[in-house]
N, C-alpha and C positions, 0 to 999 in steps of 0.2 A: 507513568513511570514505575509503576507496581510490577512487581514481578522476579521471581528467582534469578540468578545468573550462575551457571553450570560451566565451571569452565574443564575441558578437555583436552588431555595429552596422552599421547600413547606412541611409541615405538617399536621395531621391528627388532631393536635391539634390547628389549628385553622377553625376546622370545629365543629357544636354540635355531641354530642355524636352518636343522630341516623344516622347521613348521612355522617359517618366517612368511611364507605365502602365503600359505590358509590363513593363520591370523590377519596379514594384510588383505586377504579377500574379505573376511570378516567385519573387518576395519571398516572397507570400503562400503558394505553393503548398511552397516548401521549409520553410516556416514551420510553415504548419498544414494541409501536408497537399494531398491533390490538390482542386484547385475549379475550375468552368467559369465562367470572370469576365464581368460586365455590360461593357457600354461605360460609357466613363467621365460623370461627369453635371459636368466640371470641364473649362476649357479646359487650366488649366496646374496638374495633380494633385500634390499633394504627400502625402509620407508615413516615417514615420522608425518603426524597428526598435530596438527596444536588448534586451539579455536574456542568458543563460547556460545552457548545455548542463552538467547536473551529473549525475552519476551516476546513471540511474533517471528524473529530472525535468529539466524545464526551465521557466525562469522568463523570461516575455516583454513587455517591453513595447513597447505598438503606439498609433501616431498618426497616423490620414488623415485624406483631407477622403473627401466623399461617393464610396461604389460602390458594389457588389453582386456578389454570386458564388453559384452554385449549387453543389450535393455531390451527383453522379445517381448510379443503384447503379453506373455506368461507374466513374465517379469511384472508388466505394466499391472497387470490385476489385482498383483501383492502388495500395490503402495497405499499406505494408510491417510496422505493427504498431500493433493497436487502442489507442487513446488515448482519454484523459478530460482534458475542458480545464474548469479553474475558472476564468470570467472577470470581473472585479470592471469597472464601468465608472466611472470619473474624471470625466469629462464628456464632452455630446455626447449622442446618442440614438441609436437602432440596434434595426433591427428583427429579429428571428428566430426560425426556424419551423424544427424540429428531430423529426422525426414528424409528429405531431398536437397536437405543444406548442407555440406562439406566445407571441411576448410581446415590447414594445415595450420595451425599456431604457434609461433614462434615468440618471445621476448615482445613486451608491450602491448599484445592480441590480449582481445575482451571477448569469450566467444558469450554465449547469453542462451542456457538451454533450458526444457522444464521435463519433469519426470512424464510425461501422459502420450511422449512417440517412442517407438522404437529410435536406438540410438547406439552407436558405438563412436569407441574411443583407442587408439593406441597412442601408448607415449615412447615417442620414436629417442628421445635423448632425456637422462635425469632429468624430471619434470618438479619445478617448485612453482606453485601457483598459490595464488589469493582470492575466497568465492565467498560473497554473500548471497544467506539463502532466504526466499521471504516466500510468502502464501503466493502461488500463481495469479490468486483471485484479484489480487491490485493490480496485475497488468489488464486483466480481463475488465477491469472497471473503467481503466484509459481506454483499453482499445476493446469494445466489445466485437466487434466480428473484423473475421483478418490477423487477430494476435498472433496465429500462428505462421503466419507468413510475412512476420516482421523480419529483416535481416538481423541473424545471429553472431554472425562475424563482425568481427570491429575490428578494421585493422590497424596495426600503430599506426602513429602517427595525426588520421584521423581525429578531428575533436572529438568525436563523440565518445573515440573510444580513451581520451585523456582525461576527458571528466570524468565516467567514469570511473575507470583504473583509479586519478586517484584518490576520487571516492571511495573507494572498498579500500584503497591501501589506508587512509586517514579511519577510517572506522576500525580495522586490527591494529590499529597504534593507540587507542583510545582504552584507557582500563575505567569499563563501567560499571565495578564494582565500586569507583571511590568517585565514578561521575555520571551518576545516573540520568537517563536523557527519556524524552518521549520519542518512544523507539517505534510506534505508529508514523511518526515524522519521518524518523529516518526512513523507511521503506518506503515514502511517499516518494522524499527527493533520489532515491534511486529511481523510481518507475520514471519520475518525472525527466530524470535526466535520460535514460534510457527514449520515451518516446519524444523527447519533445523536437529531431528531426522531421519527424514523422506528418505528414499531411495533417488533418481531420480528412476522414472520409465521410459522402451526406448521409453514408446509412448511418453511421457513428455519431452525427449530429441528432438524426432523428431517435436515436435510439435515448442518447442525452436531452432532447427535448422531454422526452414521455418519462423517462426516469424523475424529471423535475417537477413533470406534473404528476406522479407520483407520492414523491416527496411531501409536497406542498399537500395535499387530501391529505398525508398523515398528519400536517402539521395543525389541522382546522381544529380539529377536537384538544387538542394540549393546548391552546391558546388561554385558555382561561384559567391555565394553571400557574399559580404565582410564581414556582421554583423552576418553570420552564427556561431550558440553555440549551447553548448548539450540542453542547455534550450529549443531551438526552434526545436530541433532535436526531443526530449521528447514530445514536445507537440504539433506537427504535426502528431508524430505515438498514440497520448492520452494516452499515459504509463509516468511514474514516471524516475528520471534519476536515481534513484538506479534499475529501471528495466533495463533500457536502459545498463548502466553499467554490470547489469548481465547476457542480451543477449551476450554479447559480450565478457564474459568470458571463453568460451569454447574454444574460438579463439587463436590466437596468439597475439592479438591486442587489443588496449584500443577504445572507440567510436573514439578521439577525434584523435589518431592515424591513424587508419583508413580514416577521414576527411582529415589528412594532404596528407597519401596517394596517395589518390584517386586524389587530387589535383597537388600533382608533377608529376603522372601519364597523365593529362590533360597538362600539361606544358609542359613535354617531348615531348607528340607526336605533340605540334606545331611548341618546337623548331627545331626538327627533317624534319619539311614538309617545303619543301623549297616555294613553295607556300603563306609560313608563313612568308620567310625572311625581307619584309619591314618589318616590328615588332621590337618594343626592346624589349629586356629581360625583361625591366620594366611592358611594356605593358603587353606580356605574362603572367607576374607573376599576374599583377595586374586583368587581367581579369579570374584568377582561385580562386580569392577571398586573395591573400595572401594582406598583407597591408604595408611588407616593403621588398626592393627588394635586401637587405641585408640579412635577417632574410632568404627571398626566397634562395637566392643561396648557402648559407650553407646548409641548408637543400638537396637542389638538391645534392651536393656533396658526402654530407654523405649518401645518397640514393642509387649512382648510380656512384661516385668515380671521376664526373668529374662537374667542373664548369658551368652555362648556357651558355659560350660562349665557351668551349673545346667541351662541347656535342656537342653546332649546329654545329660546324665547324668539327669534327667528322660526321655525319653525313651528312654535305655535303660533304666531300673528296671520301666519298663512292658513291654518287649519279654520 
């Protein structure tokens, strides 16, 4: 929930009437990015900005009359960090071509594009639209191969493009200077709503299998560290803990399940190894990261049907 909040407005009306475009090219380009602008199809262009720089996101809203702008791979070279913009449109019509994806947008259209194709736009009638903008890299986490060739168009009507729509619209009605939120969250349940039409594909499976076992080799050495949580779990592998959470779905286990695991598992085998036996229980427990050796022995219990001290003394009758 850490983090500056920037909020932004700027108008076409407080520029003189001849250099109301350039400004608004200007506008545009700090906005969303670098673009090669049309001439304008307006003698006296207007256009207004409002929106909010929040930690990770940003929330935009945008009102002109008619333009057009291209995105060439030139373009594409200049950007300083790949982007996905969800655009809901209010009214007005607007065309655009994002690949090989086209689609005219009208009132209630979600079209969903990222800065890294070439891409054009014209906005065929006054265009007021509402766009949240997050790191591409969360879509790429859902869907590692193929994001690109998720459908971009959402047409009203459509659930998918009502959730959504009024997703992005309830997030610009939100002042989170006086409600500040874990803004990692929010960009989840956008991705989340965005793909969860969406198949699994098995490469996408396989790729989330090796990911988790990934994760998990990270997570073998922090075990024994007392102040270990998902938080530091999360941000050791550089993923979000609703990713973290959703590696771990496929499983039989929760992250945090697994951590307790892995750790009576290190418990066992010392109380087990007679080698071990100067040791207390205490100790054992305490050096797998547990922090109370109460909380410890129940757990063992419920695990494996016998107390720390029934196990070792089991295991040594057999030695």
């Amino acid at each position: 929930m850490k983090g500056s909040i920037d909020q932004v407005s700027w108008s076409t009306c407080d520029f003189p009437s001849r250099e109301r475009y350039d400004a608004w090219v200007d506008a545009l380009n700090q906005t969303y990015g670098s673009w090669t602008a049309d001439f304008p199809n307006v003698t006296d262009f207007g256009a207004r900005v409002r929106g909010s720089r929040l930690p990770g996101l940003s929330l935009v809203e945008c009102q002109c009359d008619p333009c057009g702008a291209t995105r060439s791979r030139a373009d594409i070279s200049a950007i300083e960090s790949e982007q996905l913009t969800i655009q809901l449109v209010l009214s007005g019509k607007e065309y655009m071509k994002l690949g090989n994806q086209e689609a005219m947008l009208s009132r209630g259209d979600v079209f969903v594009w990222d800065n890294t194709q070439p891409m054009q736009f014209s906005v065929i009638e006054p265009l007021h639209k509402m766009s949240l903008v997050v790191p591409l890299d969360r879509l790429k986490n859902w869907v590692p191969s193929g994001w690109r060739d998720l459908p971009r168009h959402l047409k009203s009507g459509e659930p998918n493009a009502a959730l959504l729509g009024n997703y992005v619209r309830s997030l610009t009605e939100i002042d989170f200077s006086k409600n500040p939120m874990r803004y990692n969250a929010l960009i989840e349940a956008a991705i989340a709503i965005l793909v969860a039409p969406i198949a699994q594909r098995e490469s996408d499976q396989s790729h989330r299998l090796a990911q988790l076992e990934t994760v998990k080799a990270k997570i073998e050495p922090m075990l024994r560290d007392p102040d270990l949580d998902l938080e530091m779990i999360a941000a050791r592998n550089c993923i979000s803990l609703r990713y973290l959470h959703w590696l771990f779905e496929g499983g039989d286990t929760t992250p945090w399940r697994y951590v307790v695991q892995k750790r009576l598992e290190g418990c066992m085998r010392d109380l087990q190894n007679p080698e071990q036996r100067h040791r207390s229980v205490t100790d054992i427990a305490f050096s797998w990261g547990f922090s109370n050796s109460a909380h410890f022995g129940r757990k063992l219990k419920a695990a494996y049907g016998l107390s720390p001290t029934e196990l070792r003394r089991a295991a040594y009758s057999v030695n």
